[in-house]
C-alpha positions in Angstrom: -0.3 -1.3 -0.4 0.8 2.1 -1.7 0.6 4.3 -4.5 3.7 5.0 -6.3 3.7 8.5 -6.8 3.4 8.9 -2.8 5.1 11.9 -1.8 4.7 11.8 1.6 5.4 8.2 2.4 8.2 7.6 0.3 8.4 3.9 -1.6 12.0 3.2 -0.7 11.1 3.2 3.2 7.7 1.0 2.0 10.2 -1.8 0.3 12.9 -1.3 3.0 10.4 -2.6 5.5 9.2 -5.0 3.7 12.8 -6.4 3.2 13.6 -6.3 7.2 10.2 -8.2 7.6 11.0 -10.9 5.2 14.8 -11.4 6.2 13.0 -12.2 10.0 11.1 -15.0 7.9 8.3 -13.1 7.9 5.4 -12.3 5.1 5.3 -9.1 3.4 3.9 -8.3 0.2 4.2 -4.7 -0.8 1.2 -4.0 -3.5 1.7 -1.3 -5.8 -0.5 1.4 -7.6 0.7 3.4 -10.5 -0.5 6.6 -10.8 -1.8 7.1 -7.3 -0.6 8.6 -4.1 -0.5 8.5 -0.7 -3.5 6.8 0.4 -4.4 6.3 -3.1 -5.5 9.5 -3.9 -5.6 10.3 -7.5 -5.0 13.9 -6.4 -1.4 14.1 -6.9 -0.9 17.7 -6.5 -2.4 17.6 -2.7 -1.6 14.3 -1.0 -1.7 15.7 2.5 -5.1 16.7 3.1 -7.3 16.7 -0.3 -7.7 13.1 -0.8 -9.9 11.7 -3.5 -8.9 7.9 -3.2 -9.5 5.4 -6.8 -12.4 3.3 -5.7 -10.9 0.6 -7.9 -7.6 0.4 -6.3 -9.2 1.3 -3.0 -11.6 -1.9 -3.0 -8.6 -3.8 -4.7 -6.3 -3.1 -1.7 -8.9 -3.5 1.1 -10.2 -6.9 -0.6 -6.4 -8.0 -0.7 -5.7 -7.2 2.8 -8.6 -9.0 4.1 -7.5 -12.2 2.3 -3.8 -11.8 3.6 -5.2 -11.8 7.3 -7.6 -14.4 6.6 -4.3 -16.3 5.7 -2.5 -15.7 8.6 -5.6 -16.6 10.8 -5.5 -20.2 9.5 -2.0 -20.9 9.8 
């Protein structure tokens, strides 16, 4: 998961890794957030070290990664 205006962990090295991992045969599933940076923080002007994280997209993305792991604990 990542918010598209991240400025500090750029999106094209998010969906390059996420590339790699598939071409192994792998599952990745990259999950974005307009409007939000890095760590989801709807402070865009300071995404290093004021963070003030959407609860929305913050329960979304926590809620989604429990259910991927869930999923790869029963396969």
């Amino acid at each position: 998961m990542q918010g598209e205006a991240d400025t500090l962990t750029p999106l094209s090295g998010a969906q390059r890794f996420c590339r790699e991992v598939q071409a192994t045969g792998a599952q990745c599933e990259l999950i974005l957030y307009p409007g939000l940076g890095h760590l989801l923080t709807r402070n865009l002007q300071n995404q290093e070290s004021d963070y003030d994280p959407d609860p929305a997209a913050r329960a979304d993305g926590i809620s989604k990664q429990e259910l991927f792991i869930r999923e790869l604990w029963l396969l």
